[in-house]
CHARMM-style PDB file with segment names, atoms N, HN, CA, C and O in Angstrom:
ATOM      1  N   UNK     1       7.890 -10.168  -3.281  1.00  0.00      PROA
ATOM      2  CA  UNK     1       6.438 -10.204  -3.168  1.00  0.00      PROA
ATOM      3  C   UNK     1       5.842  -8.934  -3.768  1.00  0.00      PROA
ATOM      4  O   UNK     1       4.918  -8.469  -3.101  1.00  0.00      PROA
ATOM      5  N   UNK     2       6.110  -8.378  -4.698  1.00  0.00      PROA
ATOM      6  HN  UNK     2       6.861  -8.756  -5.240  1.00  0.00      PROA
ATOM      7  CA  UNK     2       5.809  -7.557  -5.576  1.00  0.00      PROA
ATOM      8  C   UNK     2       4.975  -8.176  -6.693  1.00  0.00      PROA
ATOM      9  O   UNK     2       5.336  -8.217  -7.869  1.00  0.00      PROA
ATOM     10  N   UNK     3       3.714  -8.697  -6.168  1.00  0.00      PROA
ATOM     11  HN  UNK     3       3.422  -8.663  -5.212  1.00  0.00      PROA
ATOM     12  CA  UNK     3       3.078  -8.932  -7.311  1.00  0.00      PROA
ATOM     13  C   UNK     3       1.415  -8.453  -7.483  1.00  0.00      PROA
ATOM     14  O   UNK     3       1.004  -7.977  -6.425  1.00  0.00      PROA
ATOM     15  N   UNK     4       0.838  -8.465  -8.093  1.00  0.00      PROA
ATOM     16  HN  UNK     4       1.172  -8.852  -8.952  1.00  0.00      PROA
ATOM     17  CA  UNK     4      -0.368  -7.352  -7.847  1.00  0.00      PROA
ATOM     18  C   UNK     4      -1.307  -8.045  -6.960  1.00  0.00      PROA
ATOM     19  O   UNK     4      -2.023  -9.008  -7.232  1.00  0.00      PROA
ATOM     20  N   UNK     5      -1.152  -7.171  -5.455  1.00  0.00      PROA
ATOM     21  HN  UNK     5      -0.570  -6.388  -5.234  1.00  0.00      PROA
ATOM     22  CA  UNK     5      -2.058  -7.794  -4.666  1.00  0.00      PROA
ATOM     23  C   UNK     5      -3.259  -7.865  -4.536  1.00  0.00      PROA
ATOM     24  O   UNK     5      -3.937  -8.644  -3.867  1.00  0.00      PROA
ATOM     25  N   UNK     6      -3.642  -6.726  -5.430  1.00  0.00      PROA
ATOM     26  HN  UNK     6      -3.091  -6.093  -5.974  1.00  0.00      PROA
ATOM     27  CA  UNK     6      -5.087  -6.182  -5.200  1.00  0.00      PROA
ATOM     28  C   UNK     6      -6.034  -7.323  -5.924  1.00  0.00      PROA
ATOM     29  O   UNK     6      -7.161  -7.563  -5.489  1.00  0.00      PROA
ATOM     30  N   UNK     7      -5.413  -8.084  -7.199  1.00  0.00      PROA
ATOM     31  HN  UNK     7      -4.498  -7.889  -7.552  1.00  0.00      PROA
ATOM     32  CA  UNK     7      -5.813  -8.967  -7.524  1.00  0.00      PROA
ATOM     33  C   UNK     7      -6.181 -10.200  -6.980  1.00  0.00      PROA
ATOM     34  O   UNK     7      -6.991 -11.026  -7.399  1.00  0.00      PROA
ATOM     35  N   UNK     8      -5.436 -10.205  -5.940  1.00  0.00      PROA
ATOM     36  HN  UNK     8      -4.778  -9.534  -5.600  1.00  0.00      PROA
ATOM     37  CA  UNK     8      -5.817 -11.606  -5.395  1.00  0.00      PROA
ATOM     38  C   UNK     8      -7.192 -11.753  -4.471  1.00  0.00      PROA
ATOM     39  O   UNK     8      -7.788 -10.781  -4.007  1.00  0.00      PROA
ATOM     40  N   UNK     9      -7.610 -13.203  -4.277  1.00  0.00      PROA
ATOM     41  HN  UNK     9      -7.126 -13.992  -4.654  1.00  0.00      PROA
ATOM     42  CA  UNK     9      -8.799 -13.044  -3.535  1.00  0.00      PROA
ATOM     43  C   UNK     9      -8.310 -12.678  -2.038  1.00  0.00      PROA
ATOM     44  O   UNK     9      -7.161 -12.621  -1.599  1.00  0.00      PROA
ATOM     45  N   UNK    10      -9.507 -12.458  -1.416  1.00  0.00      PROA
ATOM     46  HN  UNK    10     -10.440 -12.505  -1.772  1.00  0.00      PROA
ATOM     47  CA  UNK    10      -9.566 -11.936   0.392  1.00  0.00      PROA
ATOM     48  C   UNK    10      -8.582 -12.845   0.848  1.00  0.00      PROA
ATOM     49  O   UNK    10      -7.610 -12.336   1.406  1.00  0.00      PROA
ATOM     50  N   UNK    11      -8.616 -14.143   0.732  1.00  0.00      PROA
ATOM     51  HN  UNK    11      -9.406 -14.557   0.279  1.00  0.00      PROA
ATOM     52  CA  UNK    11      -8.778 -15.173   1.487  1.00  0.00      PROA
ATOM     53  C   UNK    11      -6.901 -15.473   1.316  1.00  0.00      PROA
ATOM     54  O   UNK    11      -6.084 -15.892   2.136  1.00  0.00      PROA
ATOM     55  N   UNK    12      -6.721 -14.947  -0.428  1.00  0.00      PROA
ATOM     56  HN  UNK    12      -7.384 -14.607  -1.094  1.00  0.00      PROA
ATOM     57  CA  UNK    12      -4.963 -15.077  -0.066  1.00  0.00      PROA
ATOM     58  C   UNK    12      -4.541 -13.788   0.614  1.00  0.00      PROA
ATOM     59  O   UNK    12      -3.484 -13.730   1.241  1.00  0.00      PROA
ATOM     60  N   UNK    13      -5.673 -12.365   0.446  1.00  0.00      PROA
ATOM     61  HN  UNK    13      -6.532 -12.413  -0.063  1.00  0.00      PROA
ATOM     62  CA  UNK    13      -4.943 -10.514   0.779  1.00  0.00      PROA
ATOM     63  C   UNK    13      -4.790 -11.070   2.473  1.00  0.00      PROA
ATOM     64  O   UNK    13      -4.014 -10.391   3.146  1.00  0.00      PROA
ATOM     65  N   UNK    14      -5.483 -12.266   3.198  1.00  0.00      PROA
ATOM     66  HN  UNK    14      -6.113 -12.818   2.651  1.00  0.00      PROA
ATOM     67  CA  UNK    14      -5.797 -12.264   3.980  1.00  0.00      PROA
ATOM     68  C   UNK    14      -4.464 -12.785   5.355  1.00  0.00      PROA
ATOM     69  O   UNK    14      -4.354 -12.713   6.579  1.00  0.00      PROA
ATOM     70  N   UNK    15      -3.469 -13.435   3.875  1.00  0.00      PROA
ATOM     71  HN  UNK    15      -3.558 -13.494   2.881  1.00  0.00      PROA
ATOM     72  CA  UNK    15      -2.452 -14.515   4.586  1.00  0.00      PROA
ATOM     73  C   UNK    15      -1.598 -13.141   4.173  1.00  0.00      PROA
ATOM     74  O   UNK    15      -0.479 -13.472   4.565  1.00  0.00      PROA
ATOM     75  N   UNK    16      -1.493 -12.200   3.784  1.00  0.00      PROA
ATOM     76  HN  UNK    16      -2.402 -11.931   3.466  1.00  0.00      PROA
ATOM     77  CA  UNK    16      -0.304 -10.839   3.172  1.00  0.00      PROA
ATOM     78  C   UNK    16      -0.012 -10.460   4.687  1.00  0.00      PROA
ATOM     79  O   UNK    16      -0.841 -10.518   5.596  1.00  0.00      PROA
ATOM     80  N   UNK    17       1.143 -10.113   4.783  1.00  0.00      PROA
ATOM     81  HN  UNK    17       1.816 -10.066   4.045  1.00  0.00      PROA
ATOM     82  CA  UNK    17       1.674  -9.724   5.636  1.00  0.00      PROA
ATOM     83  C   UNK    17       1.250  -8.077   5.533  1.00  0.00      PROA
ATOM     84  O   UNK    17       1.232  -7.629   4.386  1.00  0.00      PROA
ATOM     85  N   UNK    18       0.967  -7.303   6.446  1.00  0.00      PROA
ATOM     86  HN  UNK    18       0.982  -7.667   7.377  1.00  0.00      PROA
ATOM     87  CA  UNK    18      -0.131  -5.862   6.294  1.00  0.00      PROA
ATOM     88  C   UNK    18       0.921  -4.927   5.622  1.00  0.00      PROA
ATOM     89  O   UNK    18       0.811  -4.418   4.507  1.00  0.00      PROA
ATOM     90  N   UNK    19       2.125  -4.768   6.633  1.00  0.00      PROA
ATOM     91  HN  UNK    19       2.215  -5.182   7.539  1.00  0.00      PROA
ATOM     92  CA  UNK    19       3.837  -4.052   5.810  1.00  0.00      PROA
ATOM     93  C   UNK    19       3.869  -4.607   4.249  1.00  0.00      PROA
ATOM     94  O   UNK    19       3.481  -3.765   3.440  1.00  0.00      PROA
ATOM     95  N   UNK    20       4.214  -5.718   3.763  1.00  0.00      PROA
ATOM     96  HN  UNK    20       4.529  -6.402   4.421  1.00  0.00      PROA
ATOM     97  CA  UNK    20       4.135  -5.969   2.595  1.00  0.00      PROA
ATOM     98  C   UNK    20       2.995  -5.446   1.984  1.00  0.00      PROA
ATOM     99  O   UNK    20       3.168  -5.327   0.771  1.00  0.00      PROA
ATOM    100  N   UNK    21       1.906  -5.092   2.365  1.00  0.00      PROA
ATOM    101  HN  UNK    21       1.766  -5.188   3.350  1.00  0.00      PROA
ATOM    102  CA  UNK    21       0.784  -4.879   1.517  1.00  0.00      PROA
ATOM    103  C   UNK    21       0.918  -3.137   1.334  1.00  0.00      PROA
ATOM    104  O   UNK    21       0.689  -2.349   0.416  1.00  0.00      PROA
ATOM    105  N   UNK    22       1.240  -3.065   2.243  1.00  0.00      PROA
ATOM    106  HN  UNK    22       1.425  -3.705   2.989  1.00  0.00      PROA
ATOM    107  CA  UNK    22       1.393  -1.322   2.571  1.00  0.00      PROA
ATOM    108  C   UNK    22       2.573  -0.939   1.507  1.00  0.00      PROA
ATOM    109  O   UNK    22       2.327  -0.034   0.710  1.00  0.00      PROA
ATOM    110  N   UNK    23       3.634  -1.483   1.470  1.00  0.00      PROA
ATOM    111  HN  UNK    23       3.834  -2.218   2.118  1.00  0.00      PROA
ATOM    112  CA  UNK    23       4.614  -1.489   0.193  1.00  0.00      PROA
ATOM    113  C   UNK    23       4.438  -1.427  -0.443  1.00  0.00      PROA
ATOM    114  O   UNK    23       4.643  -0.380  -1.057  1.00  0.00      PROA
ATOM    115  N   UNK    24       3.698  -2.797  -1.146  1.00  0.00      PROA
ATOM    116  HN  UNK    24       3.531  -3.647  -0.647  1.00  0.00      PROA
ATOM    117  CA  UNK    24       2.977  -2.832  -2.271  1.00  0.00      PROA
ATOM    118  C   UNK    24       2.296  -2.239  -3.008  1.00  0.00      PROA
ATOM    119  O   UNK    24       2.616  -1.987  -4.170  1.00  0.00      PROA
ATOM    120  N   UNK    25       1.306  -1.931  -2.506  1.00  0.00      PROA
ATOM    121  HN  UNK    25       1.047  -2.136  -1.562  1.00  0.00      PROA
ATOM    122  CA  UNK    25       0.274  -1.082  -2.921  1.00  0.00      PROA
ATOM    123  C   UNK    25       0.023   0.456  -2.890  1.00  0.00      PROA
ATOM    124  O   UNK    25      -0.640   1.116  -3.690  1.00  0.00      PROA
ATOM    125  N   UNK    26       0.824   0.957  -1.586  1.00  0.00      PROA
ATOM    126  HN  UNK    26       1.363   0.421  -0.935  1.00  0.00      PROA
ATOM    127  CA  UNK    26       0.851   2.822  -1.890  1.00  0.00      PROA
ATOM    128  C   UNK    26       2.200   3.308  -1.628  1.00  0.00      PROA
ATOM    129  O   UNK    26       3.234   2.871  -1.123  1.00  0.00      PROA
ATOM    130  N   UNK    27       1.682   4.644  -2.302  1.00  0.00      PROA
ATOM    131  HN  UNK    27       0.842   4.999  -2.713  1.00  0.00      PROA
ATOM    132  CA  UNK    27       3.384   5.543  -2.418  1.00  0.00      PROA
ATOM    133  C   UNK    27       3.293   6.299  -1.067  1.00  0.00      PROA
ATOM    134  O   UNK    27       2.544   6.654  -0.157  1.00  0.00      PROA
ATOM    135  N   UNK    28       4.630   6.307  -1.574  1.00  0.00      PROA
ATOM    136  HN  UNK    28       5.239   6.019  -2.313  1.00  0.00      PROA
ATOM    137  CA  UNK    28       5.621   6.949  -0.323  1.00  0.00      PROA
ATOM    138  C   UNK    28       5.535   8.625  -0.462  1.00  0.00      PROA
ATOM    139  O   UNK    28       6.450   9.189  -1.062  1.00  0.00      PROA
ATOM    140  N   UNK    29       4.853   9.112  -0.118  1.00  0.00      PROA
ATOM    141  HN  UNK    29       4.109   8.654   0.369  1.00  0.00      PROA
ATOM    142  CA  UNK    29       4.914  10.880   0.144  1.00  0.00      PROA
ATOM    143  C   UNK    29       5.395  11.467   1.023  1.00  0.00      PROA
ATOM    144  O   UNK    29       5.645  10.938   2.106  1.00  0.00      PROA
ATOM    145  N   UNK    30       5.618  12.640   0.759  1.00  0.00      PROA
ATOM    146  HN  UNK    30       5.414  13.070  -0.121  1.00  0.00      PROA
ATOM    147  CA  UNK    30       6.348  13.292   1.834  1.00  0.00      PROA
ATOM    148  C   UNK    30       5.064  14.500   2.419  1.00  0.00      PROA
ATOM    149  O   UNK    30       4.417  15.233   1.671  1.00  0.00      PROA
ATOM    150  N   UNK    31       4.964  14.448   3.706  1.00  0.00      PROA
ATOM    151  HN  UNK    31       5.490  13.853   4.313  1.00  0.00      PROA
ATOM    152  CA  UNK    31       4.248  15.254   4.692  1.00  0.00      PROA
ATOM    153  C   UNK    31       3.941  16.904   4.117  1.00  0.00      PROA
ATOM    154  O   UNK    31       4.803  17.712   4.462  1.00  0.00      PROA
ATOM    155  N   UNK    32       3.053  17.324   3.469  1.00  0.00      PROA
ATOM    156  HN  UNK    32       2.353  16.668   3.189  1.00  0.00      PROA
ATOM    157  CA  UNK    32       3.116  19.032   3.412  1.00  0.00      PROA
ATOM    158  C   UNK    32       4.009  19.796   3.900  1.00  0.00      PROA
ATOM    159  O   UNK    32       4.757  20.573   3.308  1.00  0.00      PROA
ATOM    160  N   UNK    33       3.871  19.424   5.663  1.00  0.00      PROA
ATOM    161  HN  UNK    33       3.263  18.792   6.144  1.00  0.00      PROA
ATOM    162  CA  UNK    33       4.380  20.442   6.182  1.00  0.00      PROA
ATOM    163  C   UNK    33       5.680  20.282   7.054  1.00  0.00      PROA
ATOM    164  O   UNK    33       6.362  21.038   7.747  1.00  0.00      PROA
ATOM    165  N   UNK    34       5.706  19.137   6.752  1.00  0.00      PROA
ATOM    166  HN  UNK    34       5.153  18.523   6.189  1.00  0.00      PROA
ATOM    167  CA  UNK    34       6.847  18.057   7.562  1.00  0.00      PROA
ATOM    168  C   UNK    34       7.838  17.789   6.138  1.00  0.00      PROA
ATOM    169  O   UNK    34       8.523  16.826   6.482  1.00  0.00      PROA
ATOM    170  N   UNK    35       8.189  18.105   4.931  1.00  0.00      PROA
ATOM    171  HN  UNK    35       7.632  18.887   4.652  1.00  0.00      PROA
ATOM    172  CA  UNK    35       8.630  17.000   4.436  1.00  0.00      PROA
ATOM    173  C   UNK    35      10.064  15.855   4.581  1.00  0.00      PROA
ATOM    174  O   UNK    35      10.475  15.283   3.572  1.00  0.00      PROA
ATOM    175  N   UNK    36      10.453  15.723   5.394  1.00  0.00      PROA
ATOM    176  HN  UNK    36      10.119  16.187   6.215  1.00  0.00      PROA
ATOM    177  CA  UNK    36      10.975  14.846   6.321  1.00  0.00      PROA
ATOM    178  C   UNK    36      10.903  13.906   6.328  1.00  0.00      PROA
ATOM    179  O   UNK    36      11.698  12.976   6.195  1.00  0.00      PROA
ATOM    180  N   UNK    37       9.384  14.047   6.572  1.00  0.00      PROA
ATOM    181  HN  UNK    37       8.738  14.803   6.680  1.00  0.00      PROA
ATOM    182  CA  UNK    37       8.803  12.980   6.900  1.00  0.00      PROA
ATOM    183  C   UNK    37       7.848  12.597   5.639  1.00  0.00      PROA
ATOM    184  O   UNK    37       7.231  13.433   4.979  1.00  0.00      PROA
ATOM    185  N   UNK    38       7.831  11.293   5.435  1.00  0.00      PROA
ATOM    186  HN  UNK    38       8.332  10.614   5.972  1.00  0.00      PROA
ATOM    187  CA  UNK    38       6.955  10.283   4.083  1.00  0.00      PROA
ATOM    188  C   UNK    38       6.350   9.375   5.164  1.00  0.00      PROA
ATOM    189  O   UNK    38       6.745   8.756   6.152  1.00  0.00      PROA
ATOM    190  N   UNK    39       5.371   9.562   4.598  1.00  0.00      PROA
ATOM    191  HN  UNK    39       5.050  10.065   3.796  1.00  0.00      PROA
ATOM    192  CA  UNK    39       4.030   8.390   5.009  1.00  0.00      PROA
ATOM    193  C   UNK    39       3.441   7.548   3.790  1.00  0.00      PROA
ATOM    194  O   UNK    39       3.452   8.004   2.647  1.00  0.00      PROA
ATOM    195  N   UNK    40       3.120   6.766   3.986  1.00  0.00      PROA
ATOM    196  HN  UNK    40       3.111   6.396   4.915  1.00  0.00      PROA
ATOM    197  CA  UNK    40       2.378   5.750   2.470  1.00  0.00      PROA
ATOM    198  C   UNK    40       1.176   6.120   2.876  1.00  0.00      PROA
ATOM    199  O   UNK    40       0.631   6.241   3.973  1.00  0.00      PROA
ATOM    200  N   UNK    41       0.617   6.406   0.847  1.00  0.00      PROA
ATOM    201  HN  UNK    41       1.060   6.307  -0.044  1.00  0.00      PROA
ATOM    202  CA  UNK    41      -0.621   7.277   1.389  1.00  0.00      PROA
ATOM    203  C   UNK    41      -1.435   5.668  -0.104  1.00  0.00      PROA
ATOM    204  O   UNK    41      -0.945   4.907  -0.938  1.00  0.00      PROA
ATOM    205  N   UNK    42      -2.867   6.012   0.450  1.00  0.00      PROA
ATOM    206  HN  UNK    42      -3.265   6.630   1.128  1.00  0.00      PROA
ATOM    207  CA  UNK    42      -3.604   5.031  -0.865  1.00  0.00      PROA
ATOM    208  C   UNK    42      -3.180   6.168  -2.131  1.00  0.00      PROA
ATOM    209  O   UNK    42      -2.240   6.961  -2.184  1.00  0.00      PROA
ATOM    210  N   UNK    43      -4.437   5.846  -3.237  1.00  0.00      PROA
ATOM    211  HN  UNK    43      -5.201   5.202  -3.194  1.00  0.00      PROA
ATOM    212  CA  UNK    43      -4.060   6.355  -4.274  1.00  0.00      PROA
ATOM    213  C   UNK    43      -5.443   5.608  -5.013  1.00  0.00      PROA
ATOM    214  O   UNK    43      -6.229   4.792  -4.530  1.00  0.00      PROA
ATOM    215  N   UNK    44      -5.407   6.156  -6.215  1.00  0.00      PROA
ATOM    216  HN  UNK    44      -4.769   6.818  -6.607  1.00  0.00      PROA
ATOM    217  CA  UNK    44      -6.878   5.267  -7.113  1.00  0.00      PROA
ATOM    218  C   UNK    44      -6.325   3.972  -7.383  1.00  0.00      PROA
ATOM    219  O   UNK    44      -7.085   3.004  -7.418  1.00  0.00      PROA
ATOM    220  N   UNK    45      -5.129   3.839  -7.571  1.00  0.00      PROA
ATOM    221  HN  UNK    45      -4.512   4.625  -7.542  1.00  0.00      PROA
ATOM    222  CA  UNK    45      -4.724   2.848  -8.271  1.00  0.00      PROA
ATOM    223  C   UNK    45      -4.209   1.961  -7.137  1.00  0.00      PROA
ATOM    224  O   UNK    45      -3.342   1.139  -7.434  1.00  0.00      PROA
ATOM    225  N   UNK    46      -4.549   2.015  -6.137  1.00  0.00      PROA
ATOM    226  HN  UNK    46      -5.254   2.683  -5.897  1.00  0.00      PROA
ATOM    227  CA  UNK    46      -4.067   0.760  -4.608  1.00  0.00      PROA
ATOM    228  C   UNK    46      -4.729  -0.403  -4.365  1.00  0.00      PROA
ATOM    229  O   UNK    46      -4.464  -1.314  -3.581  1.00  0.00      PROA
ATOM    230  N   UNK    47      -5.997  -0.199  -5.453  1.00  0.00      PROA
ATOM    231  HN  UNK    47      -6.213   0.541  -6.089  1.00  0.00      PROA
ATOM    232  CA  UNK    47      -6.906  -1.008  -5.009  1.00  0.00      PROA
ATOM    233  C   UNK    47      -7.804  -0.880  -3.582  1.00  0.00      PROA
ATOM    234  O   UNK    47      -8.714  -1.660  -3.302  1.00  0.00      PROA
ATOM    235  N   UNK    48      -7.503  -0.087  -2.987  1.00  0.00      PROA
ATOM    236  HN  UNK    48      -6.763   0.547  -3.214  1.00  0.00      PROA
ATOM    237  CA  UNK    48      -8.506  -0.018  -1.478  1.00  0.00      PROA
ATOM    238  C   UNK    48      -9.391   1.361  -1.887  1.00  0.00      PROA
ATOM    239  O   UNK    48      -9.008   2.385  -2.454  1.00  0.00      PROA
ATOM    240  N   UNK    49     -11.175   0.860  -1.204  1.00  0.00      PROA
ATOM    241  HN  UNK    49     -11.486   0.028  -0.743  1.00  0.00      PROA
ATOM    242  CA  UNK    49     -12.250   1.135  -1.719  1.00  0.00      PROA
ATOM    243  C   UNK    49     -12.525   2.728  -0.478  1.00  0.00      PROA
ATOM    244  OT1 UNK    49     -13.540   3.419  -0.575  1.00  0.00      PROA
TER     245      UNK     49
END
């Protein structure tokens, strides 16, 4: 399910499972001050406004 979600309408982003979307769409960083620890962060390119 790697396919560009941001494209799709609401109504299919709507049936996305939220984990899959979170995959999908942002990277995996690692914490400043933690780096240990990675959190998925947005990005310009995630599609979310």
């Amino acid at each position: 399910m790697n396919e560009n979600v941001a494209g799709l309408t609401p109504i299919h982003r709507a049936d996305l499972d939220p984990a899959e979307f979170i995959k999908a769409n942002m990277r995996l960083q690692p914490v400043p001050s933690l780096p240990e620890i990675r959190l998925y962060t947005a990005h310009p390119g995630s599609g979310l406004r």
